[in-house]
N, C-alpha and C positions, 0 to 999 in steps of 0.2 A: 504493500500500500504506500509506500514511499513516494512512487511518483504520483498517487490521487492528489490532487488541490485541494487547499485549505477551504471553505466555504466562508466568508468570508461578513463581520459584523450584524444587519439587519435580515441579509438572507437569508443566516446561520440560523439567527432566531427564527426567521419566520417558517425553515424546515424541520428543526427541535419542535416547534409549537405542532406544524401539520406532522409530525414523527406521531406523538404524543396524543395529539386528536385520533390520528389514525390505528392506534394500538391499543389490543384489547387485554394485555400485557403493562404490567410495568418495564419502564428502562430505563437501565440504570444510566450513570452520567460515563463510565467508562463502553457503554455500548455507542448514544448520543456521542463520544467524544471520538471514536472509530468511523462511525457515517462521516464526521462533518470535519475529519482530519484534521482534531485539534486537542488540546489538552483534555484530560475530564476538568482539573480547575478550569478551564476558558467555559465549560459546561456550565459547571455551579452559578459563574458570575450570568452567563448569559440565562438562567432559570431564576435568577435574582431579579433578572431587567426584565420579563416576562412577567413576575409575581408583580414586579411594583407598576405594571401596565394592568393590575386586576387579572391576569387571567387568573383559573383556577385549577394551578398544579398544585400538587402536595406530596411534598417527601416522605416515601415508606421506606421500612427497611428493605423492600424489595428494590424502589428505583423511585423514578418520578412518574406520577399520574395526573393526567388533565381528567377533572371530576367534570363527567358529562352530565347534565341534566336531563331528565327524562320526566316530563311534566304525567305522562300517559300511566305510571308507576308511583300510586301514594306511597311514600316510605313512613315509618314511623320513626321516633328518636323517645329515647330516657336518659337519663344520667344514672348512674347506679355507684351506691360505694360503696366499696371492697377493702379486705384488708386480708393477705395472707402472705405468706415467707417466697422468696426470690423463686424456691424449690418449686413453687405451686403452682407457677404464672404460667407454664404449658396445659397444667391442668385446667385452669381458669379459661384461658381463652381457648381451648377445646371444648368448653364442654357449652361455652356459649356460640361457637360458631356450629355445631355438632344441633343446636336449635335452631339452622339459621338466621342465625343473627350476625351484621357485618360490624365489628368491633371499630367505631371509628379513630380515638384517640383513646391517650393517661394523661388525667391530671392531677398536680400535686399541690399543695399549698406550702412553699416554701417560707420557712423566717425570713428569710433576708430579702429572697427575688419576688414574694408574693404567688402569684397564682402563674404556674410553669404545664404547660401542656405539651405535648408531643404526639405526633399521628402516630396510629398501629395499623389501622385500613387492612383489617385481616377477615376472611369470611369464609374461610374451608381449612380444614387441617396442613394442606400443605403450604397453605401462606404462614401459618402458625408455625409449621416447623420451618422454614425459610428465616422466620421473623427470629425462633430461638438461635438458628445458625449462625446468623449475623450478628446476635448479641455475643453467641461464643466466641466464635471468629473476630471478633474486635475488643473483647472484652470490657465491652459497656458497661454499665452499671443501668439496672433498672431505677424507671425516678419514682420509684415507690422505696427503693431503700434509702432512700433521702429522708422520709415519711413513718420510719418501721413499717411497713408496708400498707399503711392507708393509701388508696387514692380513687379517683371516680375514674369512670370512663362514658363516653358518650359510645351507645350501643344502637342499632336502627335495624329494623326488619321490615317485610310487607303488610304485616298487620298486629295490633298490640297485643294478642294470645301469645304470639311467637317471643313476642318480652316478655312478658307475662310466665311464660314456660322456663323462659331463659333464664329470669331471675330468681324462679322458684328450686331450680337446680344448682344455681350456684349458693343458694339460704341453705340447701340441704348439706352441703359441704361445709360451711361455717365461712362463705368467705363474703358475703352480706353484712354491711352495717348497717343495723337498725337504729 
């Protein structure tokens, strides 16, 4: 790929954004940085100048996703909190996608930073194992052990039974804060 051409400033972005429209996939900034024969950093900043033009991509542990809207599809959303050990968090977001439920974010309420969110945009078992691989693989720190493991997560499904279920399986485990 040495001799492909760089893609160069506004066209870069405008082929990252139609990549990203176009994919039913995450991708990541080292796949985007392969297409558009350029850094993955040249990626990151140009998905920065994209965000602050409103669009709406959002970083998973899997890659970048442009969140399409689909008005024809009522989703539902909760906030839910939770609290269990680092050990459980495969469990947890298993057994809530395992209801169909698409896990959207973790929030934490930090002393110092306030209220710290992060996307997780998981909704089947193999984004969940994806999502713990890349925790292993970089040796992240979950931001629930910032917390002792308190945090909420914003959860949405097609209809509110499917929370409803979802949340009654995770109260059964002990990991529900009432």
């Amino acid at each position: 790929m040495a001799d492909q051409k760089k893609i160069l400033g506004e066209e870069r972005r405008s082929f990252i954004l139609q990549q990203l429209k176009d994919s039913s996939e995450p991708l990541t900034g080292s796949e985007l940085a392969a297409r558009t024969n350029v850094s993955r950093q040249v990626i990151v900043g140009d998905i920065t100048l994209l965000k602050a033009k409103n669009e709406p991509i959002i970083a998973t542990s899997q890659g970048y996703i442009y969140l399409k809207t689909s008005s024809s599809i009522p989703t539902f959303e909760r906030t839910i909190a939770c609290k269990h050990s680092p050990a459980d968090t495969e469990k947890e977001l298993n057994l809530l996608v395992d209801h169909g439920v698409l896990v959207k974010d973790v929030k934490i309420e930090h002393s110092v930073y306030g209220d710290l969110t992060a996307s997780v945009m998981v909704a089947n078992r193999h984004e969940v194992k994806q999502f713990m691989e890349n925790l292993t693989s970089t040796k992240a720190s979950l931001l629930s052990e910032l917390t002792g493991g308190y945090h909420l997560h914003t959860i949405s499904a097609s209809n509110p039974e499917v929370l409803d279920q979802a949340e009654q399986a995770l109260k059964k485990e002990g990991f529900i804060i009432e």
